[in-house]
N, C-alpha and C positions, 0 to 999 in steps of 0.2 A: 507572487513570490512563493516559495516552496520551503514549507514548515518543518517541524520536524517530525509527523508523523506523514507527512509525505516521502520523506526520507527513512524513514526505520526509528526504531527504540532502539536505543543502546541498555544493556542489559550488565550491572559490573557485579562479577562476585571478586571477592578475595581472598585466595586460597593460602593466605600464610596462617592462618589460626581458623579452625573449625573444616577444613575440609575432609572431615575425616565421616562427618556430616552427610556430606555430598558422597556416599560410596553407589547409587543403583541413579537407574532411570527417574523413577518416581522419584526419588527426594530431591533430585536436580531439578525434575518440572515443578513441584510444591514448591520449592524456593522460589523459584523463578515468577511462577505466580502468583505469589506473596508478595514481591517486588514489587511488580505490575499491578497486582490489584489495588496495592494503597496510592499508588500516584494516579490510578483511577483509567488504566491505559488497557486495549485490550490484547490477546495475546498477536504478536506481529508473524507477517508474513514472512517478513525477512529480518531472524533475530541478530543481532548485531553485540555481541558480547566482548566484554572487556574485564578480561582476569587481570587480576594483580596479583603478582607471584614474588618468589625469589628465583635468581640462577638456581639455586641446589632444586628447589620445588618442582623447578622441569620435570625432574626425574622422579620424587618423591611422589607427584602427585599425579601420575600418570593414568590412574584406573580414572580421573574427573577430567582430565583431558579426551579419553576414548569417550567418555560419557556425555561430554561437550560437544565431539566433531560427529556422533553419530545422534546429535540432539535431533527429533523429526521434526521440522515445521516444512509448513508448502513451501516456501521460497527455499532461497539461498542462506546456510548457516556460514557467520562471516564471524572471525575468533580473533584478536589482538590482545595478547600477552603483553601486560605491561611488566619488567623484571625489574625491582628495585635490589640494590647491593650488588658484593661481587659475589663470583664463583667463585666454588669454595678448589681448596687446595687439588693438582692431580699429579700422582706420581706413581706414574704410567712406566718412564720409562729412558732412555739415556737418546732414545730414537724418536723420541717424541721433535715433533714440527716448533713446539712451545717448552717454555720451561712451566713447572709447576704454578698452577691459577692463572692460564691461561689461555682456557676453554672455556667456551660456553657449549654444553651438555643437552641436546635436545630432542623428546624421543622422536621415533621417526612418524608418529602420527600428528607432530605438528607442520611436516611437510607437506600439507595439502595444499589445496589451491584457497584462497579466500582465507587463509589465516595467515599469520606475522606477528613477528615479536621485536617489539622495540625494549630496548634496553639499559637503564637510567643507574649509571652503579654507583652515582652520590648525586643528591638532587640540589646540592650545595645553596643553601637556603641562607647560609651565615652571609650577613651585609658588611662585619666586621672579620677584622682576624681573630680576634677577642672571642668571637662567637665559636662555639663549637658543637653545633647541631647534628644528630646523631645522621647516617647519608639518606637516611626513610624517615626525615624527621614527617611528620603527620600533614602539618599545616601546610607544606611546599606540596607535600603528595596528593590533599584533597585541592588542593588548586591545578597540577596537572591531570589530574581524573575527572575534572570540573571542564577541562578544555575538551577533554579526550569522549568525553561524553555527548558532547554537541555531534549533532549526526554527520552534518557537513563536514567537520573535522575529522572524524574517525575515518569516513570513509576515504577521503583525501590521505591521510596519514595511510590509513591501508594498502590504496593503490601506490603510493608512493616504496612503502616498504615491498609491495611486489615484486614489482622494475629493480631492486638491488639483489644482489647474490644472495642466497638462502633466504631472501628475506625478512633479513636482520639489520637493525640498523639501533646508533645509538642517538640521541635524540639533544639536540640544541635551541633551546628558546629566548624566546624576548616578548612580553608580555605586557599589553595593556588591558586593565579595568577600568570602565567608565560604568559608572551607576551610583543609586543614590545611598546615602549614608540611610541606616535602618530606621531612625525614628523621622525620619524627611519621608521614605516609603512608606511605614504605615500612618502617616499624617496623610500623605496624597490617597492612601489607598482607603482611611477611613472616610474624609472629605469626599472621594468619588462618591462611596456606597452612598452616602444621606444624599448627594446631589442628586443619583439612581431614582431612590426612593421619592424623596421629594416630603413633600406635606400635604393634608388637606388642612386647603385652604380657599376660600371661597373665590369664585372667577370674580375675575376685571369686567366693571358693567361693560367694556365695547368685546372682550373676549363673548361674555355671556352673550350681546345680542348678538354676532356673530353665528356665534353655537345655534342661538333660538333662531335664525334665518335658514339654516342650515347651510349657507354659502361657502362653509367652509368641509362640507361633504364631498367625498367622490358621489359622479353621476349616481351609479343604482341608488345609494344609503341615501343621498338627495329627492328623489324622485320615491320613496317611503316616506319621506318625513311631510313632503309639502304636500304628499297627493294627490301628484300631479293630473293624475286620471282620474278625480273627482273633479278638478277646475274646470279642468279644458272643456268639458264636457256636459251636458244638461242632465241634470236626474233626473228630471221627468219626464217620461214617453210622453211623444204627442200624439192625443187623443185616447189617455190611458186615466183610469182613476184619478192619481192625483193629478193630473194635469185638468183634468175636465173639472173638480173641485175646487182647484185654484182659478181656474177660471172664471167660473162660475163664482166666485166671493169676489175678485175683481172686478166682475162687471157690476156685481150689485153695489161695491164700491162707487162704479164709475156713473149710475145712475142716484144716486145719492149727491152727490157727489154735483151735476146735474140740477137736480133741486133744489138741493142748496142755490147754486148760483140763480136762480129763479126766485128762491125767495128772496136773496139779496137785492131786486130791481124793486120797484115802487109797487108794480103788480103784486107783488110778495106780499109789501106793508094792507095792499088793498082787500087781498082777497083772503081769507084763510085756508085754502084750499092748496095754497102752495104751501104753507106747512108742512098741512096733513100728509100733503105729498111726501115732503122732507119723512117724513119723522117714520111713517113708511117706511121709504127706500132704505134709512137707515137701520131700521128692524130687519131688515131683509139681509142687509149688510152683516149685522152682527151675526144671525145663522147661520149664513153662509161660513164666515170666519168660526163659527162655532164648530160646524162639518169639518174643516179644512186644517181646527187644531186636534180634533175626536184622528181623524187619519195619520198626523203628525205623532201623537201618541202611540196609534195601533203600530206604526214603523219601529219608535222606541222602545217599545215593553216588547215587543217581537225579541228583540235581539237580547235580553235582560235575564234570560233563565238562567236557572244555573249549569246547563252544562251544555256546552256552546256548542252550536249547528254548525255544520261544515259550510264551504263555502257557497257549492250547489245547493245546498239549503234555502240559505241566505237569499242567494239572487232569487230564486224560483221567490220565495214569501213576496219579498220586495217587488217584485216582477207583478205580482198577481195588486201589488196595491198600486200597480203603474210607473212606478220608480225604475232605472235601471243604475246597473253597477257595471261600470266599465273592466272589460278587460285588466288581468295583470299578465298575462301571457310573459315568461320570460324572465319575472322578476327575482324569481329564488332563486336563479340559477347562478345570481351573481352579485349574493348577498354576502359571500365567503369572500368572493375578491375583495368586494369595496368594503368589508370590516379589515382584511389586510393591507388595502392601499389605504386605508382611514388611520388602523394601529401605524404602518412604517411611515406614513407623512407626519405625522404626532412626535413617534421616535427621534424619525430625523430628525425633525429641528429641533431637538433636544430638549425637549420637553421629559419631568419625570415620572417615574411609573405610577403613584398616585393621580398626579395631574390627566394623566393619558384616561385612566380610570375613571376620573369623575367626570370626563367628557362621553367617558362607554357610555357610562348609567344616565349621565343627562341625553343622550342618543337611545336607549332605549326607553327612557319617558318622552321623548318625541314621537318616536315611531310606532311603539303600540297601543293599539286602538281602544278609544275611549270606550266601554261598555255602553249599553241602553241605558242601563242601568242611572247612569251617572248623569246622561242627556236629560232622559226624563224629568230630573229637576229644575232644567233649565225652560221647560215647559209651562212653568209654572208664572213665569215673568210675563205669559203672551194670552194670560188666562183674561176674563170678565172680569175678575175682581182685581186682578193686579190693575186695568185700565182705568178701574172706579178710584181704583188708589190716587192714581201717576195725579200731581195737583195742574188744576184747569186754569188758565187765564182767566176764563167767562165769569168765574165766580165772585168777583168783587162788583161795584158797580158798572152800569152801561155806560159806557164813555161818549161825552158830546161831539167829539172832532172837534180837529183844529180849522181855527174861525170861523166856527157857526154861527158863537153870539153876534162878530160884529157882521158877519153876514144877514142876519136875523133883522138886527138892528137899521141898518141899510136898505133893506125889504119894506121893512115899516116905512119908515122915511119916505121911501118914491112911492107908496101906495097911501101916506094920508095926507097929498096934496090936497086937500079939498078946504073948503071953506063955504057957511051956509048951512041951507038943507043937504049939500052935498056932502058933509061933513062923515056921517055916518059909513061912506065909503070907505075910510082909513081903515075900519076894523076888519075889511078882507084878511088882507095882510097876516095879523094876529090868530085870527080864526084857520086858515091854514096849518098854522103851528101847533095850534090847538087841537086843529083835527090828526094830525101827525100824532101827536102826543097820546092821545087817546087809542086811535090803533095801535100804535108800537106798546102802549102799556098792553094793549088786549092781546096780540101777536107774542109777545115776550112776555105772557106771565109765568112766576116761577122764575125767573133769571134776574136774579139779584134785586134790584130797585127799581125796576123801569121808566117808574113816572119821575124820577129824579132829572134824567139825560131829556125831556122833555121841558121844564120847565125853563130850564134857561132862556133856552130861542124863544119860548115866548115871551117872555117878560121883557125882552130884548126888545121882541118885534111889537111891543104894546107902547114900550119907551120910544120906537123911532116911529109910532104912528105919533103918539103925543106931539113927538118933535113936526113931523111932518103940518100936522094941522095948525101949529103957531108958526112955520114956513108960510103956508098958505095966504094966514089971515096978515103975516105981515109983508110980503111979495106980491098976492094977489094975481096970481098968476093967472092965465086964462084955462080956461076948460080944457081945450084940446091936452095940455100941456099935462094938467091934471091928470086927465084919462093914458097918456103916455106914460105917465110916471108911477102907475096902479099898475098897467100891464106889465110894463120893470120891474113891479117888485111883486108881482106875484109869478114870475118868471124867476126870478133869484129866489124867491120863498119856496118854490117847484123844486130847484134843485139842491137846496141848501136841505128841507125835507130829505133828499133821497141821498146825501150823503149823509146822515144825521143817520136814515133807515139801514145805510149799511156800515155804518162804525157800528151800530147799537146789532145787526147780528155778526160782525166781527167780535164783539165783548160776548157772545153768548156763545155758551159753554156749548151747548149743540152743535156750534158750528166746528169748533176742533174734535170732535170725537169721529169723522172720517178720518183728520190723519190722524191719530192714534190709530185706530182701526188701518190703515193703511201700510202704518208701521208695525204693528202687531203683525200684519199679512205678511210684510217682509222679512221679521224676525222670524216667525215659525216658516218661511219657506226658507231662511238661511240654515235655521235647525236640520232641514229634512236633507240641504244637501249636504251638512255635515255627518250628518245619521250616514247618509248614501256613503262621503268618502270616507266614512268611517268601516266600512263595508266592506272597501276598495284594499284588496291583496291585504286580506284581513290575516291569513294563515302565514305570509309570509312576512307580515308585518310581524308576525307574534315571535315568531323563528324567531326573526332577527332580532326582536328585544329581547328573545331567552340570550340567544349568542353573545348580546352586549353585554349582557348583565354577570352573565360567566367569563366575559374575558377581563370586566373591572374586577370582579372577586381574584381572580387569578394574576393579575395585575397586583393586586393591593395585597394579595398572600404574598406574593415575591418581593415587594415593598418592605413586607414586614422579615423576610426573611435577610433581605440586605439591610435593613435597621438594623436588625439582632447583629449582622456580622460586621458593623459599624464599632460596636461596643466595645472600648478594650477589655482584653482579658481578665482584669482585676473585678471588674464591673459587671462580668456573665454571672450566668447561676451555674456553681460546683455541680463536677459530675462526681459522682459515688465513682472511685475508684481504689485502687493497692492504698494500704495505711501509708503514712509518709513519703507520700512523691517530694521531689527535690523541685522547688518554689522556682516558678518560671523567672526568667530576669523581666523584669520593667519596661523592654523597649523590644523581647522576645514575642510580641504578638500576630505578625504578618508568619511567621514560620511554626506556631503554634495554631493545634487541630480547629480546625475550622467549624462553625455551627453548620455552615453549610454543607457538611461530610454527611450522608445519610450511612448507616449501618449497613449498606453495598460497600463499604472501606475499609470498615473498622475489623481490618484482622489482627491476632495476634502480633503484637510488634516483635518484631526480630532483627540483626543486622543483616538483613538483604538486603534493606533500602537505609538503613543509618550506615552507610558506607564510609563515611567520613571518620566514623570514631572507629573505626576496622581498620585503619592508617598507624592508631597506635598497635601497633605488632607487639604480641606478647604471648608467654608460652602459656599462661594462667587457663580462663576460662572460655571458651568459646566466644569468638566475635558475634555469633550469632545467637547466644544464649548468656542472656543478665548475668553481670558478673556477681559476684557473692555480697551480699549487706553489708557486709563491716568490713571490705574492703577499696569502696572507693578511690578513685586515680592512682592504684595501685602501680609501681613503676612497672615494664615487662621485660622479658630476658632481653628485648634491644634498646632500651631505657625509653621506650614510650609508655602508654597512660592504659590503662584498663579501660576498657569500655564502658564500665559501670558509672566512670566522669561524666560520661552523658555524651549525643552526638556533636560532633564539632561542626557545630554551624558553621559554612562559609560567610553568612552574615553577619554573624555574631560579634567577633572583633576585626575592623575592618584596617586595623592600624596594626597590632598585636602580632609578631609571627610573619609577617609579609614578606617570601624570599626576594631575594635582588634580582633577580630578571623577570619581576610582576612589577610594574608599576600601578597603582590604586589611585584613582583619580575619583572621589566620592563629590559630586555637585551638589548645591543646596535646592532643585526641583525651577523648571522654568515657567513660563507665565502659561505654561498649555499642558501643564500636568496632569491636573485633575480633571481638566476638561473633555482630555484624551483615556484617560481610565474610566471617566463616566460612559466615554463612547464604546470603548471597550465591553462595557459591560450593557451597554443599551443595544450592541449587534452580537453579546450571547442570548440577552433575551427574545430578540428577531428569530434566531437558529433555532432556539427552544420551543418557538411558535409557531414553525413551519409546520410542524405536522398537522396541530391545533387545527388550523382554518381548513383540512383538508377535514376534519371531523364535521367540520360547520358547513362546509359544501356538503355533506353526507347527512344533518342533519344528526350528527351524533356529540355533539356539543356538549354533551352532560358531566355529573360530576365526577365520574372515571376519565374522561381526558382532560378534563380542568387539572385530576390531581396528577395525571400523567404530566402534562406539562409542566406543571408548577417543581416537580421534581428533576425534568431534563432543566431548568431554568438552576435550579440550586447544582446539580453535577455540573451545567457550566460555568457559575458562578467558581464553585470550587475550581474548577479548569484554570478560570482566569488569574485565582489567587494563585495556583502551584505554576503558571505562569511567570506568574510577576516573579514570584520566589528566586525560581530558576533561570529563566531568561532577562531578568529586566524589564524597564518600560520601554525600551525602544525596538523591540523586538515585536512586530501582531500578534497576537493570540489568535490559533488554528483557525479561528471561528470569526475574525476580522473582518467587514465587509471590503472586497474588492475598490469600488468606488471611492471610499476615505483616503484621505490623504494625510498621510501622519507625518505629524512634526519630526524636527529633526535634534539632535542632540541638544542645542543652544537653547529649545524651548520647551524641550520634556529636562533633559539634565541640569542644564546652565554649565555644559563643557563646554568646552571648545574641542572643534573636530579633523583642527587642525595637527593634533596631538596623532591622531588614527592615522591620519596622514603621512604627515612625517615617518612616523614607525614602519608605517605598509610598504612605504615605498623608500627607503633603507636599501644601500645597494648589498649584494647578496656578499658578505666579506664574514670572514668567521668570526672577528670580534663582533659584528653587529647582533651575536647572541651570546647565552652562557651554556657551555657545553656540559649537560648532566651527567661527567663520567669522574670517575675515580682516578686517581693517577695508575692505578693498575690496569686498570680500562685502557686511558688513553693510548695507550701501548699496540694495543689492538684496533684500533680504529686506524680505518685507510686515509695514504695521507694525502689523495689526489682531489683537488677542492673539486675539479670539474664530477666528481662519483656524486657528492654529496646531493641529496635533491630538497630543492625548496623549496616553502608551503607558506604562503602569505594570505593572509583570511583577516576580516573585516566586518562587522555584523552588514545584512544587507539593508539597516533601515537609513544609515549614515553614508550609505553610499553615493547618492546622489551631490552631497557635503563634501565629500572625499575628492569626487573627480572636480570638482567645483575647484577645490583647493589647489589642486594638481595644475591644472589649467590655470588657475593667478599666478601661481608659482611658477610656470614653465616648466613643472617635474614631468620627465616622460613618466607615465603612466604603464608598473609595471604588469608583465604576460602575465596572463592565468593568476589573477587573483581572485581567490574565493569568496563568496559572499554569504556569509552562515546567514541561518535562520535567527539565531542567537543574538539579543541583544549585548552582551557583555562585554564581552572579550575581544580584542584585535590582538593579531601580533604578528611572528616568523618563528618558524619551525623548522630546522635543518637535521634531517636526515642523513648520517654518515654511517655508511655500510663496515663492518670489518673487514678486516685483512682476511684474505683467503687462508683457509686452513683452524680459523677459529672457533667457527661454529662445528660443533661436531654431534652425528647424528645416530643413535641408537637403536637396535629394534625394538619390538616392545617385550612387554613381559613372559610372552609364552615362548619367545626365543632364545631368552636370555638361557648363557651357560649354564649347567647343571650345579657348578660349586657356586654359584651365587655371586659372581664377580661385578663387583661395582665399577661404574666408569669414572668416577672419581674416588676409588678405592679406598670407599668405606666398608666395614663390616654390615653385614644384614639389611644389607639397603633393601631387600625386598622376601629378608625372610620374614614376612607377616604372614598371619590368618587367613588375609583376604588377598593372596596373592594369585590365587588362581579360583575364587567367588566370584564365579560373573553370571548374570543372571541372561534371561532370552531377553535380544534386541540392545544386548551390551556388544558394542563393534570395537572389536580390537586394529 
């Protein structure tokens, strides 16, 4: 859709008070860009001006019309005279085509190509008869200069006054207003800003673990935070320092490791020499792991200085202790993208500009790289002494195992079958235990109690020899049976020993200090390859945490700047300004100076751009120069208001003043108001950030385009308020993203759009408007309907609504309907040319007769000062 600076600025002075102002080049261009500078707009290619005159002024004002039509810009200079009242008396003559006042007077430099005068000789504003509104009453004026302004419309009205004879025409309207009542707009419009902004407030644990996964990164910013090319990949060379030191501790490990399980076998209990072995291999272990955490160290205190080694640095150190560091080949190059695809997926789903922020800065505490510094501490968990710390199982008593005793027991039993002199065979059994007991105390001394886990089985095994031997003597079994039942239980006594030999070095603290030491090898080889990806696009990691961290600051400056212009105006901090300003009204805040206005705006106020209150026409003080202190709404020679009242907001009274061919349709805001102004202003912040991420691809991220930005972000912010102002909410803001799709009147207004409807498509008949002429006028207006041209316009955000309606209805849908940029306004505009011989066209002043003959024969119409002051590049 086409905006309205795709279309041109309209440009309006009004020359019925102060033009006197306007006499050279320069003061016409200073004005002009006085105008243009406080609505924040820059000078146009193709200016688009819109005077508001009187009939008589034609002539009066002639040296600001040469001044006008020879204005320079690069395009095309396009002029539309707006004439309010009649022309004044002419008594010319008994030969005249008209009787007296019944000319329009026009000089001949407004017959160029790209200008037109339309011409409005009562803008009949009265709703009653009762009423008697003066024919320029102000309120009916700043509402047609209000249509007349929108780009689409003027230029439409221009071309149309073209195509008629002299291209003059007088003008007949019917008018709709849809928009919100002022304190419904600055409620939506405050409500947006905080929604913008947002709060800090801490993430949703599944938001955070999300964040901390990084799952919810585009690829590059992903593939920074997880490290990807530390995983995938081994940090240590094989057959490189640390690789051959790691080795090297694991195998001493794994010969430890070895010996242990050898002394756990019965040999173990027998011999001491499997021990010695153990306790060896384990010494061996521990060095080794000693060397392998001394290398783990020299990696981290490498990287811990204070003024950080380049990346080549880096690798080459790392390199020479065997380690390598993978490749980033590629990755800065596409760290600007994915902080812009990471900022606009944030944006879009509506998330607010704090919120977006605190996920910047939790992104750049993922992304850049832990120092040595900080590792090195971690070092300390995988030391000797932390291992002496960690608490041991072994250290309480030797544990018997489960069912030793009544194994024990049982042993005895089938070995003191005997009776007699045989008797004394029972005590094998026992003595077994015994001898068990006595090694394993000897083997495990130092390890808690040893003779403790010993005593049981035998006492056991001394009880079921008892038993066995009163078996004997009362069974009497025979020998062979006896001697079978010795070999069983010194057989069960065998193995009941070497489960007993290895619970009792499963309880001893020696035997878990391989996996500690096991686990110590694997936490400091998990250290080194965090060290390693910590290494890993170490320069670009760091980039990219400066870039987050700047675009949360600037995030969160713009946060605060759309807080501040949340606040109503009662509630700002006072600016030092003139003694006695006249106390805003209470509901005057969306059309009052904005925080967001940086001192690129704040020029001298003048009326070049309070055009509205330059409607009350008066012969007092300049429209464009404060009128005097102590005279306030002072009446003027046409009974309108002095300027000094203040400007006449078109927002201000929305009921108050409202002529009869405006209808004012004010909605109370639909369910997608705010929702839609949030987004509005989350796709001026996008536009304000385009440049930003090109600094961040360049690596110039700093704080000159943080503040650069953070200022385009407030000029569009301002953009979007003098938006809203002027155009409404249903109308995009220049800066709107394409993509959106914006609500329609029913859920941004709560209109109905079936009113736009109706109106637009209105069949073209003269009552269907009201004709802005004077009955002196009407006289002069041609009375052929087919001359007339007509102009049917509709904002373009409700159009889709419109044809909608059209099609339920069965209404043909009529030709060439326009579809402004403009949220506001819908209506018809009928164009009726005059009667041939009415417009009448003058030379200019350097041709005029020598006695100084007026063409509407007044005295001295051009005997002034500056009747022949023209200066270089004044085109007559």
């Amino acid at each position: 859709m086409k905006t309205s600076e795709d279309l041109g600025t309209v440009i309006r002075l009004d020359l019925r008070s102060g033009a006197a102002e306007l006499d050279t080049a320069k003061a016409l261009r200073a004005s002009v860009a006085r105008q243009l500078g406080r609505a924040g707009l820059p000078e146009p290619d193709d200016p688009l001006f819109l005077v508001i005159d009187t009939p008589a002024g034609l002539t009066d004002h002639q040296r600001q019309y040469e001044l006008l039509t020879a204005y320079r810009a690069v395009g095309e200079v396009r002029i539309l005279v707006l004439l309010v009242g009649s022309a004044p008396g002419s008594y010319a003559g008994e030969d005249e085509a008209f009787q007296p006042d019944r000319r329009l007077v026009r000089p001949a430099v407004l017959r160029a190509s790209g200008t037109a005068l339309l011409w409005a000789g009562d803008l009949r504003s009265a709703r009653t008869a009762l009423e008697q509104p003066e024919p320029d009453a102000p309120e009916a004026l700043a509402v047609l200069v209000d249509v007349l302004s929108v780009p689409d419309v003027y230029l439409k009205v221009l071309d149309g006054l073209g195509a008629l004879p002299d291209a003059v025409a007088a003008p007949g309207v019917r008018l709709l207003e849809q928009d919100l009542p002022l304190e419904v707009r600055d409620r939506a419009w405050r409500d947006a800003l905080v929604r913008f902004a947002g709060e800090d407030t801490e993430l949703a644990p599944d938001l955070l673990a999300t964040a901390s996964s990084g799952a919810d990164l585009p690829e590059p910013l992903r593939s920074l935070v997880a490290g990807r090319g530390g995983r995938d990949q081994r940090h240590r060379e094989p057959g490189g320092v640390a690789d051959s030191t790691y080795a090297a501790c694991a195998q001493a490990l794994d010969y430890a490791e070895d010996a242990l399980a050898g002394l756990r076998s019965l040999p173990g209990l027998l011999w001491a020499s499997r021990k010695q072995a153990f306790e060896a291999d384990l010494d061996q272990a521990h060095q080794a792991l000693g060397e392998y955490r001394d290398l783990v160290g020299t990696a981290l205190r490498g990287g811990g200085s204070g003024t950080a080694p380049s990346a080549a640095e880096t690798a080459a150190r790392l390199g020479a202790l065997g380690l390598r560091v993978p490749s980033a080949e590629g990755m800065g190059e596409r760290i600007g993208e994915g902080l812009r695809e990471f900022a606009g997926k944030l944006l879009g789903q509506g998330l607010a500009l704090r919120s977006v922020a605190q996920r910047f800065t939790g992104l750049a505490g993922r992304v850049e790289p832990v120092p040595g510094s900080a590792l090195v501490r971690k070092l300390a968990d995988h030391s000797t002494e932390a291992l002496s710390r960690r608490p041991v199982v072994g250290n309480g008593p030797v544990a018997t195992g489960h069912g030793a005793l009544p194994a024990a027991a049982v042993a005895g039993l089938l070995g003191g079958l005997w009776r007699g002199p045989l008797a004394a065979l029972a005590i094998a059994v026992p003595l077994v235990f015994l001898a068990v007991a006595l090694l394993g105390a000897s083997r495990l001394r130092g390890a808690g109690r040893p003779g403790r886990w010993g005593w049981g089985p035998r006492a056991a095994a001394l009880g079921g020899a008892a038993a066995g031997v009163v078996v004997a003597y009362a069974v009497e079994p025979p020998l062979w049976l006896s001697a079978l039942g010795l070999l069983a239980g010194l057989g069960v006594a065998v193995e009941t020993a070497r489960r007993l030999w290895r619970a009792a070095i499963d309880s001893w603290a020696a035997f878990h200090a391989t996996t500690a030491l096991r686990e110590a090898l694997a936490g400091l080889d998990a250290l080194l390859a965090e060290a390693v990806r910590e290494h890993w696009a170490v320069e670009e990691r760091l980039h990219c945490a400066d870039a987050a961290r700047s675009v949360a600051g600037m995030l969160r400056a713009t946060a605060a700047a759309a807080a501040a212009e949340a606040v109503p105006e009662p509630e700002r901090p006072t600016v030092t300004g003139a003694p006695g300003p006249e106390p805003l009204d209470a509901d005057d805040w969306l059309t009052s100076t904005s925080v967001l206005e940086t001192d690129a705006f704040a020029v001298p106020d003048d009326g070049d751009s309070d055009w509205a209150s330059a409607y009350a026409w008066q012969d007092g003080a300049s429209w464009s120069e404060p009128g005097e202190p102590g005279e306030p709404g002072q009446p003027g020679a046409r009974g309108g208001f002095a300027e000094s009242a203040g400007p006449a907001d078109p927002w201000a009274d929305r009921t108050a003043g409202v002529p009869r061919w405006l209808d004012r349709e004010s909605g109370e805001g639909g369910p997608e108001l705010v929702a839609v102004l949030a987004g509005d202003l989350t796709d001026a912040a996008m536009v304000a950030m385009e440049p930003y991420w090109g600094a961040v691809e360049r690596g110039q991220a700093g704080a000159l385009a943080v503040r650069r930005t953070e200022e385009r972000v407030r000029d569009l912010l301002s953009t979007a308020r003098r938006h809203l102002q002027h155009n409404g909410v249903l109308a995009p803001p220049p800066f709107a993203a394409d993509h959106r799709t914006r609500a329609g009147s029913a859920n941004l207004l709560g209109t109905d759009p079936r009113r736009v409807a109706d109106l637009v498509g209105t069949e073209a008949d003269r009552q269907a408007v009201v004709q802005l002429s004077s009955p002196e006028q009407g006289t002069l207006l041609s009375r052929d309907p087919a001359a007339a041209v007509w102009i049917r316009f509709a904002p373009e955000a409700v159009r889709d609504e419109v044809e909608k309606t059209w099609r339920t209805t069965g209404c043909v849908p009529p030709e060439q309907t326009l579809w402004t940029s403009s949220g506001r306004y819908a209506g018809l505009v009928r164009l009726t040319p005059l009667r041939m011989g009415v417009v009448d066209t003058v030379r200019s002043r350097q041709n005029s007769p020598a006695d100084g003959f007026d063409p509407y024969d007044r005295e001295d119409a051009y005997d002034r000062a500056d009747a022949h002051d023209r200066e270089d590049g004044d085109s007559w």
